[in-house]
N, C-alpha and C positions, 0 to 999 in steps of 0.2 A: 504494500500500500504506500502509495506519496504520503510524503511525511507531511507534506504539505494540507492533507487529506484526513488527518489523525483526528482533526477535532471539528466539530459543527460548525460553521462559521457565522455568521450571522450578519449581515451589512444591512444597514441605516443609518438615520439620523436622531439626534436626539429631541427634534421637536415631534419626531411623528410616534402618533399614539398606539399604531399597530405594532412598531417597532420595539417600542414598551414590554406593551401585551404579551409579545415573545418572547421576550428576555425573561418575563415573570412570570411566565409558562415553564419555560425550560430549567430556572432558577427552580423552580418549585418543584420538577423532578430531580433535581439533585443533577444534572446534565450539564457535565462542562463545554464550555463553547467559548469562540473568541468574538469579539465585539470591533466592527467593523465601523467605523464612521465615517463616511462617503465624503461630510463635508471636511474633512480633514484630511482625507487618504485621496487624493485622487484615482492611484489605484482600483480603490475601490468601488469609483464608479465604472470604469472602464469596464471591471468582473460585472457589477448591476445590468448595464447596458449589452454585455456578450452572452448573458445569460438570459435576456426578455426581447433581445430582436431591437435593439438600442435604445428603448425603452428606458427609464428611470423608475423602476417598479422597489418600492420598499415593503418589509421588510424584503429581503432577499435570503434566503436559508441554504448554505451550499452542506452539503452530510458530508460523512466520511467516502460511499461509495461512487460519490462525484455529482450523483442528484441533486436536485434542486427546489425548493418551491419561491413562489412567490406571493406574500400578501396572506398568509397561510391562517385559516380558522385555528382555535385550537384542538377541533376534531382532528383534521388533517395532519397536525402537528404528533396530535397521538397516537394515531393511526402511521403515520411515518415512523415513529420511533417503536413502535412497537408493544405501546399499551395495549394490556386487556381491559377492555371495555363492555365485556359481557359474559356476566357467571353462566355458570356452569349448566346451574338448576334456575328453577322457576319460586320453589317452594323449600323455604328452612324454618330453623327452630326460631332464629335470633338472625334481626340486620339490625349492624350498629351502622348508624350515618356520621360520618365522619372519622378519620383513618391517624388523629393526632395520638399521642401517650395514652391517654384515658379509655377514647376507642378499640385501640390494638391491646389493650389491657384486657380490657373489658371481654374480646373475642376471645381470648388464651385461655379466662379464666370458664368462660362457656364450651368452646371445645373442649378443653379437660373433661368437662361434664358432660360429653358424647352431647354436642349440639351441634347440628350442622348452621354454620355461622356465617356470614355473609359482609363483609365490611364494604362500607361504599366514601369514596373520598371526593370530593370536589378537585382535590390539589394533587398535593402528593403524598404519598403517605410517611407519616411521620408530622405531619401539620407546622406551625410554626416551630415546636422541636428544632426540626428535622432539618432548618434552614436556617439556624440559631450555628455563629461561630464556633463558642462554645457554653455549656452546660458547668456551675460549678455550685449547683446545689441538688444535684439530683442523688437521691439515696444509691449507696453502694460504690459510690465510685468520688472516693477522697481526693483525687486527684483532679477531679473535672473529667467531661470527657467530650468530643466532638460532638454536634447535635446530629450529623448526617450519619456519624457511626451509631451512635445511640439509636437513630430510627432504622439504621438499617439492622440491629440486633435484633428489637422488636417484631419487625419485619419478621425478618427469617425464623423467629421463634412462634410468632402465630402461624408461619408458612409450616411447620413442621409437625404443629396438631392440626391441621386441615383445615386453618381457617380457609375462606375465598376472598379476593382480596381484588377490588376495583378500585383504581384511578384516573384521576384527568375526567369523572364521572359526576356531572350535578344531577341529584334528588330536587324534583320538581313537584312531588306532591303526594301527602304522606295521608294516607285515611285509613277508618277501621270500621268492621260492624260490630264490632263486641268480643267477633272473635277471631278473626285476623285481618292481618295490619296489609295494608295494600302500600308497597313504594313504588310511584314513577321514577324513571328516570327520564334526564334530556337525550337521550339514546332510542325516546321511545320502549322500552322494555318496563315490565312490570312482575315484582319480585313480591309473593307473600310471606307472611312469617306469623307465627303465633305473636313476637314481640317485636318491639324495634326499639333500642336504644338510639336516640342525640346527643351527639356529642359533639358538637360542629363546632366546640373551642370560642374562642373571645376575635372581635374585628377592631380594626383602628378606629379609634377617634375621628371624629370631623369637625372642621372649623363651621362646616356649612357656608364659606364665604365663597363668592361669584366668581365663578372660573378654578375653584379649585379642581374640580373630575378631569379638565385637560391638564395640569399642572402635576398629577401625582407620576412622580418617575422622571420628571424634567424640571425637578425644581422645588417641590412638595415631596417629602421624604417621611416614612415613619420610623426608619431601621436605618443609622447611620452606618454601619459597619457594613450591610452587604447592599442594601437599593445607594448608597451611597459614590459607592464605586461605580457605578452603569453610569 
């Protein structure tokens, strides 16, 4: 493989809000990638333009096998990479919604107990965790530890009692008749369960002030240490 080819690349700019959107997409899979900025790299338009037919099209996503997208949903984005986006089954014991610490807990301690369990994530799993520098108050580990290691331990410990385990996956509408629990998904698919745990974790603040929604990621930060650097 071109060495050149090693990592996802990614070209835009920093005003455009798709170009964002991807960064904070693939941030949130835990997916390294380099960060192209077109208005700085001329280079990098010259790649934009021989890849769209001379085109100026952002974002631009070049992979490791030399493909490309452009302008990419973030269906497309997880379907290129390789997310599972649709369990296995139709019907389990237990779907926890949301794939953060608490979640992936919550599944381990229900598989244990022969439950077939279903976790469904918006992001990625491991939730803000997972996307955390580092961790130096989590029980067990005196030393601190990575948050992307720590979620990918979780991870692989639910993967190992049989959780099922979706990402990049929004729940769009959760009802019940008394006696099982109906989830949509944005995928169109509909998974029942005798229960459903929420766990969808805490959201940032808002100023609520006028033009903040274009400014988050160019300017409007909630996380200095990682949306800081983009």
């Amino acid at each position: 493989m071109d060495d050149d080819l090693e990592l996802i690349k990614v070209y835009g700019a920093s005003w455009c809000p798709d170009c964002r959107q991807a960064k904070r997409f693939l941030g949130d899979q835990r997916i390294a990638f380099e960060w192209h900025d077109i208005e700085v790299d001329p280079d990098g338009v010259r790649v934009v333009q021989e890849r769209n037919g001379g085109n100026n099209i952002i974002p631009t996503i070049i992979f490791p096998d030399g493909s490309h997208l452009a302008e990419p949903t973030n269906e497309e984005l997880a379907e290129k990479i390789g997310l599972e986006r649709s369990a296995m089954m139709h019907v389990y014991d237990l779907i926890v919604i949301g794939g953060g610490p608490a979640g992936l807990t919550t599944s381990i301690y229900a598989a244990r107990e022969n439950l077939q369990t279903l976790v469904i994530d918006s992001k990625g799993l491991g939730g803000q965790a997972g996307v955390t520098e580092r961790l130096d108050n989590y029980p067990d580990f005196p030393d601190g530890i990575g948050g992307a290691e720590l979620a990918d331990r979780i991870v692989e410990q639910a993967r190992r009692y049989g959780v099922e385990l979706l990402q990049a996956v929004s729940v769009t509408q959760v009802s019940g008749d008394g006696e099982e629990v109906d989830v949509e998904t944005a995928t169109g698919d509909h998974y029942h369960a005798r229960a459903a745990l929420i766990a969808t974790g805490s959201s940032y603040r808002r100023t609520e002030a006028e033009g903040e929604e274009d400014l988050i990621g160019a300017g409007i930060y909630f996380w200095a240490t990682w949306e800081g650097s983009f």
